[in-house]
N, C-alpha and C positions, 0 to 999 in steps of 0.2 A: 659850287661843289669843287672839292679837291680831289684830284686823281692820284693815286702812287701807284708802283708796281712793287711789290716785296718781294726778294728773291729767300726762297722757304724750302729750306734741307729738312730733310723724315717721310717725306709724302711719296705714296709708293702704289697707291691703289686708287679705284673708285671712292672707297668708302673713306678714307684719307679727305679727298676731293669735296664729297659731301658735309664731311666735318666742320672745315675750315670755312666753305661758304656758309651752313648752316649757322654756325656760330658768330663767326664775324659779320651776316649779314641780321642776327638780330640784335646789334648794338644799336642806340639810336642815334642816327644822323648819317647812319650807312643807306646809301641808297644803290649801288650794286657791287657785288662780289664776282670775280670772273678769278679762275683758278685752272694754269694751264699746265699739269702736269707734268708732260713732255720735259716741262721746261724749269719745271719747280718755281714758276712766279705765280703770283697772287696779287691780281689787279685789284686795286679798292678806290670806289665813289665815296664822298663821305662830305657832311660839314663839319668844318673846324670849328665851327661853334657850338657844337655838341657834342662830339666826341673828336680825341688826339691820334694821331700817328701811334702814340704809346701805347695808348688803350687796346688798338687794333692787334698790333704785336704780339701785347700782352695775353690776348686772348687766344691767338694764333700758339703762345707759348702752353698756356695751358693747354691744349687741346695734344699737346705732345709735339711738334713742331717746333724747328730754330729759325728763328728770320738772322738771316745776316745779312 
């Protein structure tokens, strides 16, 4: 498993927080989402042989969220 941290501008509440693990924890090959608000980072477990750093992003971006 590959670990990142992504640092994620827009997140501002609970239900923010919910989202972003919600969603990026049902891609497959994610095996946990940790998302520390305080801090606007967004931990992610994940195999690279199922899903990319892109995809995660990308998903992160749809839900309303900038990763930079």
């Amino acid at each position: 498993m590959t670990e990142v941290t992504l640092k994620v501008e827009g997140m501002s509440c609970n239900h923010c927080v919910q989202s972003v693990e919600r969603s990026v924890g049902e891609l497959a090959g994610v095996g946990d989402v940790k998302v520390n608000l305080a801090e606007g980072k967004v931990a992610v477990k994940f195999d690279e042989a199922k899903v990319t750093r892109a995809q995660i992003e990308e998903v992160i971006d749809d839900q309303g969220y900038t990763v930079v």
